[in-house]
LUMTOR-975306 format. One record per residue (C-alpha): y, x, z; residue number from 1. Coordinates in nm, 2 decimals, padded with zeros to 4 digits, m for minus. Layout:
residues N
+--------+--------+--------+-----+
|     c2 |     c1 |     c3 |   i |
+--------+--------+--------+-----+
|      Y |      X |      Z | NUM |
...
+--------+--------+--------+-----+
END
This chain:
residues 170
+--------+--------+--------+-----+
|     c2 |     c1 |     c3 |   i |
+--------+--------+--------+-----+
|  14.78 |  12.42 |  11.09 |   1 |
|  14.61 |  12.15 |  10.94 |   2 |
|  14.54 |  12.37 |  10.61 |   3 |
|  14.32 |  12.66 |  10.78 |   4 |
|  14.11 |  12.39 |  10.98 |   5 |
|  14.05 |  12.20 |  10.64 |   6 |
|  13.99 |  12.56 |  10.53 |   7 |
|  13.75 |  12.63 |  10.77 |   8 |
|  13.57 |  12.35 |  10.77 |   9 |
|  13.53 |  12.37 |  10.38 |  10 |
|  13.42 |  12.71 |  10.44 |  11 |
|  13.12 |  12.62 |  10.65 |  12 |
|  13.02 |  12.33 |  10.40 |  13 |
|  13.02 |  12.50 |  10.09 |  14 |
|  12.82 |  12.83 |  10.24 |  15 |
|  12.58 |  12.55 |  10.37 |  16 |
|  12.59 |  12.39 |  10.05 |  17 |
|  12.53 |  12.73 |  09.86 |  18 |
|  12.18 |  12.78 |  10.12 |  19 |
|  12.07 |  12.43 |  10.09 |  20 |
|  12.05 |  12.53 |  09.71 |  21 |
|  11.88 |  12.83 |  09.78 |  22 |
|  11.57 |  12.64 |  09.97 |  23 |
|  11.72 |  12.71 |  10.26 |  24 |
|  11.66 |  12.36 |  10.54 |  25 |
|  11.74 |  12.50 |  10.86 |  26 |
|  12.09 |  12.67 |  10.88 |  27 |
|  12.25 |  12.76 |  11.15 |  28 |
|  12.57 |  12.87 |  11.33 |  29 |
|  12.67 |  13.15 |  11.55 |  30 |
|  13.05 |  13.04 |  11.66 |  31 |
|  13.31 |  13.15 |  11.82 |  32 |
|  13.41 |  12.96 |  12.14 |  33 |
|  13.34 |  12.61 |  12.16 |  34 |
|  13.68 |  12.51 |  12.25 |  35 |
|  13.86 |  12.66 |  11.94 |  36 |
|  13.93 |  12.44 |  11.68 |  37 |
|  13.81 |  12.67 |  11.42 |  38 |
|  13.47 |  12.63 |  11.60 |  39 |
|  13.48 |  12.28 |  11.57 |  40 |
|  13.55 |  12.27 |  11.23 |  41 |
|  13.29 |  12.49 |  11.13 |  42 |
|  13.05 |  12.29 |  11.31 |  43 |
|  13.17 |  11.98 |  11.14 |  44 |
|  13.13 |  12.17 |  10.81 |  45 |
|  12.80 |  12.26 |  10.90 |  46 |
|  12.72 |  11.90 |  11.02 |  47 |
|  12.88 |  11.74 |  10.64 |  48 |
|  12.64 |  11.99 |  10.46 |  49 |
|  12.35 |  11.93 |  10.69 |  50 |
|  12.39 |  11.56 |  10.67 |  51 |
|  12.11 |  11.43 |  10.97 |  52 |
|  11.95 |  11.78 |  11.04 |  53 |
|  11.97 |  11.90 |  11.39 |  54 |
|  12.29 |  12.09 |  11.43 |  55 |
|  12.16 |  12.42 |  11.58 |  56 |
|  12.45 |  12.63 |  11.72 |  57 |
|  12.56 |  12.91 |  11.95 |  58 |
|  12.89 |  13.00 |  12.09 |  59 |
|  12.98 |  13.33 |  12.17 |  60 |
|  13.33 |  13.50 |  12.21 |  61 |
|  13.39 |  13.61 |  11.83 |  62 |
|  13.25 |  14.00 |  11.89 |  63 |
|  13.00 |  14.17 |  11.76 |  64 |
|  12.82 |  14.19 |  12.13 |  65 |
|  12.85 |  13.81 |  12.09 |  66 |
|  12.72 |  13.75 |  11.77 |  67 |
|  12.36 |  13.95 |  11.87 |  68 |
|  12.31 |  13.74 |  12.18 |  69 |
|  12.43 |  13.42 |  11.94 |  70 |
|  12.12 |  13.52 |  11.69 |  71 |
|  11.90 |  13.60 |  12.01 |  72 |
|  11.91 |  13.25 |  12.13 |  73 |
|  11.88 |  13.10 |  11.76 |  74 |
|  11.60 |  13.32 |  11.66 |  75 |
|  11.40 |  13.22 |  11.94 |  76 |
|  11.45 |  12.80 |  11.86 |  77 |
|  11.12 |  12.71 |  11.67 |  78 |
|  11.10 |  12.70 |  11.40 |  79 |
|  11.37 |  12.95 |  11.38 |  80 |
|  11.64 |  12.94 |  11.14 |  81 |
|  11.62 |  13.09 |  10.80 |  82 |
|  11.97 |  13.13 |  10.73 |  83 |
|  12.26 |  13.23 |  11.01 |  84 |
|  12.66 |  13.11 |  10.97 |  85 |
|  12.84 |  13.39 |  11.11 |  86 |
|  13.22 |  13.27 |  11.23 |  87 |
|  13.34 |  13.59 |  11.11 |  88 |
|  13.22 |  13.95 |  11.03 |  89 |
|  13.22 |  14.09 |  11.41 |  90 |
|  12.99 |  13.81 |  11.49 |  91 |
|  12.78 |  13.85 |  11.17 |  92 |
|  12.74 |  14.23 |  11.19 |  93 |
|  12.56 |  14.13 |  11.55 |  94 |
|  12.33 |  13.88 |  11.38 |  95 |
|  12.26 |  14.14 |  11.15 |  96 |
|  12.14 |  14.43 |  11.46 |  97 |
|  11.93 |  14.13 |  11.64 |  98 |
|  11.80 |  14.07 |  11.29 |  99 |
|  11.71 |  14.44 |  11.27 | 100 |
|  11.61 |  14.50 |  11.62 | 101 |
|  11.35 |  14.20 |  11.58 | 102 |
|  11.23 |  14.32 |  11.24 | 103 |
|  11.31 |  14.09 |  11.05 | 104 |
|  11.44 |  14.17 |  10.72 | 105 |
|  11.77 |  14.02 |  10.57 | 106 |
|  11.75 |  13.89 |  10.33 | 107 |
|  11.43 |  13.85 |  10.31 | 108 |
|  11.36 |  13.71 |  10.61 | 109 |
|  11.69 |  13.60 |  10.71 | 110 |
|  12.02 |  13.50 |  10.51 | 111 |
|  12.35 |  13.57 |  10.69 | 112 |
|  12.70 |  13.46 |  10.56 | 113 |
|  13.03 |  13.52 |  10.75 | 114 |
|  13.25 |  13.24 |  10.71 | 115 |
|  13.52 |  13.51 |  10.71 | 116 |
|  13.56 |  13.83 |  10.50 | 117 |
|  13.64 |  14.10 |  10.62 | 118 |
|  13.61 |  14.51 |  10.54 | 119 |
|  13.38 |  14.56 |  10.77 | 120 |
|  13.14 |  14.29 |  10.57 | 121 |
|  13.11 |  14.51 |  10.27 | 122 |
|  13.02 |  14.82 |  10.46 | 123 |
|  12.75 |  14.68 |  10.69 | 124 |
|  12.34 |  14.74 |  10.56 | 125 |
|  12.26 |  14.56 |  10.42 | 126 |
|  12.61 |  14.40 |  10.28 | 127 |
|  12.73 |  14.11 |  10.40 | 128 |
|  12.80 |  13.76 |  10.21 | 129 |
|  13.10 |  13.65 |  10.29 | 130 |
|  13.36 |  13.34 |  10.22 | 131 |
|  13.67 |  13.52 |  10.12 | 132 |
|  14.00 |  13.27 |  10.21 | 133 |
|  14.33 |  13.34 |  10.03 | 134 |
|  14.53 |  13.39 |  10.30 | 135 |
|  14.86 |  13.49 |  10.11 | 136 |
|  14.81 |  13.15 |  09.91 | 137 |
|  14.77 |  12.96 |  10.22 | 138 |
|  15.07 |  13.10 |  10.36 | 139 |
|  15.29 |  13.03 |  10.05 | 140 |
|  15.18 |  12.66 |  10.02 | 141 |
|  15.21 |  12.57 |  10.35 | 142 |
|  15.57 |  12.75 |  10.34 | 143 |
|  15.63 |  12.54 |  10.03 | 144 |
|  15.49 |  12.19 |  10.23 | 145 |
|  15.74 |  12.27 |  10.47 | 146 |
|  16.02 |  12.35 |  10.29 | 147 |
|  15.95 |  12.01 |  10.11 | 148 |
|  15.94 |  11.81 |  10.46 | 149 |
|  15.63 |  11.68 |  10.29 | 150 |
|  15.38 |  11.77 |  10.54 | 151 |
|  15.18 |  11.48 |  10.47 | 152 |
|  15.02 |  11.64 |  10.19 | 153 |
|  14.69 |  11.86 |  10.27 | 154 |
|  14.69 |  12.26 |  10.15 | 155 |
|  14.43 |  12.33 |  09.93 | 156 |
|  14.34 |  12.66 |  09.92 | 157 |
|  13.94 |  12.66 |  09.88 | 158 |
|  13.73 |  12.98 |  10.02 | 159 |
|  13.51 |  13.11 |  09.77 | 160 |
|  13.15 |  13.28 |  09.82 | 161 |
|  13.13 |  13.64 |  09.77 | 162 |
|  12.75 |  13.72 |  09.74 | 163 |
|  12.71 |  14.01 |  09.84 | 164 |
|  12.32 |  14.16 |  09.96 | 165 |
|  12.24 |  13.95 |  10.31 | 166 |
|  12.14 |  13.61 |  10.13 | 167 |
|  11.78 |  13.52 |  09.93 | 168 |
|  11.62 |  13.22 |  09.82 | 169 |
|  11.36 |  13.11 |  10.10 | 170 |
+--------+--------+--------+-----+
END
């Protein structure tokens, strides 16, 4: 539906947004698969935020397996990235053990965000930031914008940032 891709794509921008304000320059994504349109619209959230930085992205399959070979490939771009989009918490949970298997402390030397939240985002080490998404709201409005036959009219439901302990200030 045209309200979770709007979602999604908010999603992206604002976490970007929140990182940029942080000191934060080179941000980047670890996705799900390219040819999702969730993917897409986290990349073009990425790419409003980012404005005419590189776009630095990996696609992976939306697992945690995924998400550490995702974070292998970015961490090794130079200069590497100082802050990591996670698609959701699977995929962030494996940027977080490439993080750890490299060294390199997060937050402090890498910021992670999951664009979705998820249980499992609290309970990972060290916890995860997350963008929560109302998903019973979502549901109810776009029940309502049917119901209307309106369906002209865009949902808006924004994500909000729950900050948890896997972001810092470059």
């Amino acid at each position: 539906s045209a309200g979770v891709s709007t979602q999604a794509r908010q999603a992206a921008a604002d976490a970007a947004h929140y990182l940029l304000t942080l000191g934060h320059r080179r941000i980047a994504l670890a996705a799900g698969p390219e040819d999702e349109v969730l993917t897409q619209e986290h990349e073009r959230g990425l790419a409003e935020a980012m404005a005419q930085a590189p776009l630095l992205v990996a696609n992976g399959d939306g697992s945690v397996a995924s998400g550490k070979e995702a974070a292998d490939a970015l961490l090794d771009l130079s200069p590497a990235p100082s802050a990591i989009l996670a698609a959701n918490a699977e995929i962030a949970l494996g940027v977080l053990r490439t993080a750890q298997a490299r060294d390199i402390a997060v937050p402090g030397g890498l910021s992670v965000i999951a664009l979705e939240d998820s249980a499992l985002a609290e309970w990972s080490h060290p916890p995860l930031s997350a963008m929560r998404h109302d998903w019973v709201e979502i549901v109810e409005s776009a029940t309502r914008l049917v119901l209307s036959g309106d369906e002209s009219k865009a949902i808006d439901c924004r994500a909000t940032l729950l900050a948890r302990g896997s972001v810092a200030a470059v």
